[in-house]
C-alpha positions as CSV (number, residue, x, y, z in Angstrom):
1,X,0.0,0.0,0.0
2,X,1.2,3.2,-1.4
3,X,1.8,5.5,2.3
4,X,-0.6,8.3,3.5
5,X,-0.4,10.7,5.6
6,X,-3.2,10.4,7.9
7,X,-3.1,14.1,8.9
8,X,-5.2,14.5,6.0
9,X,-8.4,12.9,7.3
10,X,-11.0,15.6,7.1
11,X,-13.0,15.2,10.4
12,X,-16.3,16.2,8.9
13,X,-15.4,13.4,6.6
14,X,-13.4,15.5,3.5
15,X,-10.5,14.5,2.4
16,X,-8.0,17.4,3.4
17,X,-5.7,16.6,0.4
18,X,-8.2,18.4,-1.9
19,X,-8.9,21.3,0.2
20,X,-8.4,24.6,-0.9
21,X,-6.8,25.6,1.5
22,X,-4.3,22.9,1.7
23,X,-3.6,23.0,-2.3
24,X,-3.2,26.6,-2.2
25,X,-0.2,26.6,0.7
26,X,1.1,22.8,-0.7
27,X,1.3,24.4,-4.5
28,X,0.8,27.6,-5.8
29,X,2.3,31.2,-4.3
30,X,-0.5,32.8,-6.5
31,X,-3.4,30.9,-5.2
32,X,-2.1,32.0,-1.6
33,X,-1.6,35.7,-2.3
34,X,-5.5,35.3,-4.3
35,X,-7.2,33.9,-1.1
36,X,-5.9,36.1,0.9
37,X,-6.8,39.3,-1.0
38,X,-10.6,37.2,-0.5
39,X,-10.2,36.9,2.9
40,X,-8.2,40.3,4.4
41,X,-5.0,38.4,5.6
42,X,-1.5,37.8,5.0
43,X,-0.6,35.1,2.2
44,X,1.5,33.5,4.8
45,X,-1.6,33.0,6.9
46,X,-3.1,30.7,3.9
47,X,-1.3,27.6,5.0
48,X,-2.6,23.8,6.8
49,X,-1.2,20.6,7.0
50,X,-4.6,18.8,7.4
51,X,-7.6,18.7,10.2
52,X,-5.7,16.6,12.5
53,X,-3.1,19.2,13.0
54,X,-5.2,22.1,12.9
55,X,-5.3,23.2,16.3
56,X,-1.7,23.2,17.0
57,X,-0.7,24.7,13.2
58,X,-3.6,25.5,11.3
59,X,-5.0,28.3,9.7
60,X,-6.5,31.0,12.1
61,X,-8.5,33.4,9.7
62,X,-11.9,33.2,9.0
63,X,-13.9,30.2,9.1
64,X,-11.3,27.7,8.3
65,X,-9.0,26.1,10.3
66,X,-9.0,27.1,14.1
67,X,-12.0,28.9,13.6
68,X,-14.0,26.4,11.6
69,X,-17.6,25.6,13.5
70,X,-17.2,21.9,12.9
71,X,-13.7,21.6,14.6
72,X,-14.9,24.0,17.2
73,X,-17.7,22.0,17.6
74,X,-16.1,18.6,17.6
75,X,-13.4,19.8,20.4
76,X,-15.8,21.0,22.1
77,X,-17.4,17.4,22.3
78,X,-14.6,15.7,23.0
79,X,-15.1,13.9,19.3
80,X,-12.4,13.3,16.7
81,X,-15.3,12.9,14.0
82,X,-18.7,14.2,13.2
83,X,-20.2,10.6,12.9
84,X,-19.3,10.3,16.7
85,X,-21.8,13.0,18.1
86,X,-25.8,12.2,18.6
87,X,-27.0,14.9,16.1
88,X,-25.4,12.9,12.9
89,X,-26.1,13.0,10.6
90,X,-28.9,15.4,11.2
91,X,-26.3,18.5,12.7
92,X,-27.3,21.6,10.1
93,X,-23.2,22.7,9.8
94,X,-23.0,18.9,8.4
95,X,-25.0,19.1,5.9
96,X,-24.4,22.8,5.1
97,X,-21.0,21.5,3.9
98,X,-21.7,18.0,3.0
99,X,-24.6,19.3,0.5
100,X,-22.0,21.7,-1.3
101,X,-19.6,19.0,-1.5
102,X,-21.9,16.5,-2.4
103,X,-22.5,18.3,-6.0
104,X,-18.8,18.7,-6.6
105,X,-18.8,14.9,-6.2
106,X,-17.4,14.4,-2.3
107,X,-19.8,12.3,-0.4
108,X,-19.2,13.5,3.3
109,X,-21.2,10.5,4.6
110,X,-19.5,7.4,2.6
111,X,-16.2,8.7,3.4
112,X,-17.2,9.1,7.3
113,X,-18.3,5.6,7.3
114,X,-14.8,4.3,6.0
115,X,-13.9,6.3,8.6
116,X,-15.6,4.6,11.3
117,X,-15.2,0.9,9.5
118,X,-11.2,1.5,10.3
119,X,-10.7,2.1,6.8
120,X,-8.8,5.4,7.0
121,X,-5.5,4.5,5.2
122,X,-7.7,2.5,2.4
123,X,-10.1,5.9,1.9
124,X,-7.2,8.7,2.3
125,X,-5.2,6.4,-1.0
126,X,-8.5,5.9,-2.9
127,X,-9.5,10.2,-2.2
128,X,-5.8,10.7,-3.3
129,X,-5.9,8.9,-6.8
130,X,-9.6,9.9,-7.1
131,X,-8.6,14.0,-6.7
132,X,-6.3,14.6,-9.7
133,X,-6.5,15.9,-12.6
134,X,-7.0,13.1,-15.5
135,X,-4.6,15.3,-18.2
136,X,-1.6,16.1,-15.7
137,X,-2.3,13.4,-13.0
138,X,-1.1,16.4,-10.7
139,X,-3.6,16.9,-7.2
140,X,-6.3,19.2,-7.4
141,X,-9.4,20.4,-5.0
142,X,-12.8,19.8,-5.0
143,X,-13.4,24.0,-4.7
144,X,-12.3,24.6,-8.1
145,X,-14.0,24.2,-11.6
146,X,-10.3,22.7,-13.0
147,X,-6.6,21.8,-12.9
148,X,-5.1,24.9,-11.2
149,X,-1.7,23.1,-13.0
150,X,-2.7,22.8,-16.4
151,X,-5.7,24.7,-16.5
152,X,-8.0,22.1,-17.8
153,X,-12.0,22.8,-17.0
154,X,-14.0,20.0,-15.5
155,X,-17.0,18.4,-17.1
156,X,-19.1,19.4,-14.5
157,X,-18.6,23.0,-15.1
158,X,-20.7,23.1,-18.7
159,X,-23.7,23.5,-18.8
160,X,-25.9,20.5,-19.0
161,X,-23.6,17.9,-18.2
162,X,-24.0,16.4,-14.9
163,X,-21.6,14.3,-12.4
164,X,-23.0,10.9,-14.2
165,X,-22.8,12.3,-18.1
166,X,-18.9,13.6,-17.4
167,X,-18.4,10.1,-15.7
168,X,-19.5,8.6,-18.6
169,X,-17.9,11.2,-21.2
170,X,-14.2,9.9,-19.2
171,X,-14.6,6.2,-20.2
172,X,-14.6,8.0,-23.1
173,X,-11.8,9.7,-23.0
174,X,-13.6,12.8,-22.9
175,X,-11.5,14.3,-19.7
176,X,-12.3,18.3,-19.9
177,X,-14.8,20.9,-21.7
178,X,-10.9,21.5,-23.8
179,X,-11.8,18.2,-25.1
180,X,-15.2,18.7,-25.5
181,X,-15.2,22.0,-27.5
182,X,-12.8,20.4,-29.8
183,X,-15.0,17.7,-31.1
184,X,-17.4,18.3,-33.6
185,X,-21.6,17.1,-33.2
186,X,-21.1,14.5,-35.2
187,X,-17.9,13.0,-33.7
188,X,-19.6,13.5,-30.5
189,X,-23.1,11.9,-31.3
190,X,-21.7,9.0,-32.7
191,X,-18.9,8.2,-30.2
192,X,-21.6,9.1,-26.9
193,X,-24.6,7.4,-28.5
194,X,-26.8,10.7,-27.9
195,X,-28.7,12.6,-30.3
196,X,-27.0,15.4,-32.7
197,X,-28.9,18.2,-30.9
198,X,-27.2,17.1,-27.8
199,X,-24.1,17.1,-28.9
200,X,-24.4,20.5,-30.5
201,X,-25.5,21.9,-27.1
202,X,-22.9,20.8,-25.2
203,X,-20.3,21.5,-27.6
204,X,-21.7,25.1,-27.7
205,X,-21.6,25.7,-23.6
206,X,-18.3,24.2,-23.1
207,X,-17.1,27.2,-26.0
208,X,-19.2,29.6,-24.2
209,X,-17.4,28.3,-20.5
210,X,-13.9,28.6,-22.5
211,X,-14.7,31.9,-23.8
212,X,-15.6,33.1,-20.1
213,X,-12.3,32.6,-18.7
């Protein structure tokens, strides 16, 4: 088994490796200096190594980090996880964040109940193959709409396709709206078995989405 670092076992039940918060201080300068314009601090305050290490050297702006009402909540428990405490999964911070998540394609839930099954090192290797980006295999986050490396846009992000379709549109080696604004309808309709008109439709938004940047 490839190693993982355990630090990175979100206690609400995200995987901390495709937070934005941890990408932005593991990878890119720019994305620090950009959050932190967001959030009125320094750049150098944009920085995490993972819930589990939070308290002692996490971020202490804002809602994240020391401040976030789920960790705040937790400690003030006595709970490592959310699944732990009486109001799960019924607790409205949860689902405030699982429900965000949940359309970006992180289910808070499964991954809490790997958690409880002992299966942490098994989920934290799975969540760190499953969150990169399928043209530059580097890691990405779940907060943004591409590769902040190569600057591929997800699926997801075009108009009218939906987590399943851009599943699908992979095993086709469909991997970005890049790739989808370079085929034509036809290509499209015959290699996706869907009707002409839908092919045109997507092919338009994922221009329109490119054109937008």
């Amino acid at each position: 088994m490839i190693m993982v670092n355990r630090n990175l076992a979100g206690r609400c039940g995200l995987y901390c490796g495709t937070c934005l918060i941890y990408r932005a201080y593991k990878d890119s300068k720019q994305l620090q200096r950009r959050i932190a314009e967001r959030r009125k601090c320094k750049p150098e305050e944009i920085r995490c190594e993972g819930c589990q290490t939070v308290l002692t050297d996490g971020w202490d702006v804002g809602g994240w980090g020391k401040n976030c009402r789920i960790i705040k909540c937790l400690e003030a428990k006595g709970l490592d996880f959310c699944y732990e405490c009486s109001t799960y999964p019924d607790c409205r911070n949860f689902h405030r964040v699982a429900d965000y998540l949940l359309k970006r394609g992180e289910n808070l839930m499964e991954n809490l109940s790997k958690v409880k099954a002992g299966k942490i090192e098994e989920w934290l290797e799975e969540e760190g193959q499953k969150w990169r980006c399928p043209k530059c295999g580097k890691p990405i986050s779940v907060y943004f709409g591409g590769c902040h490396w190569c600057g591929e846009k997800w699926l997801e992000q075009v108009k009218g396709v939906g987590p399943r379709t851009a599943e699908r549109l992979r095993s086709l080696g469909i991997y970005s709206a890049q790739d989808l604004a370079s085929l034509s309808a036809e290509d499209l309709a015959v290699k996706a078995s869907i009707p002409s008109k839908t092919a045109s439709k997507w092919i338009e938004q994922a221009k329109k989405l490119l054109a937008n940047e």
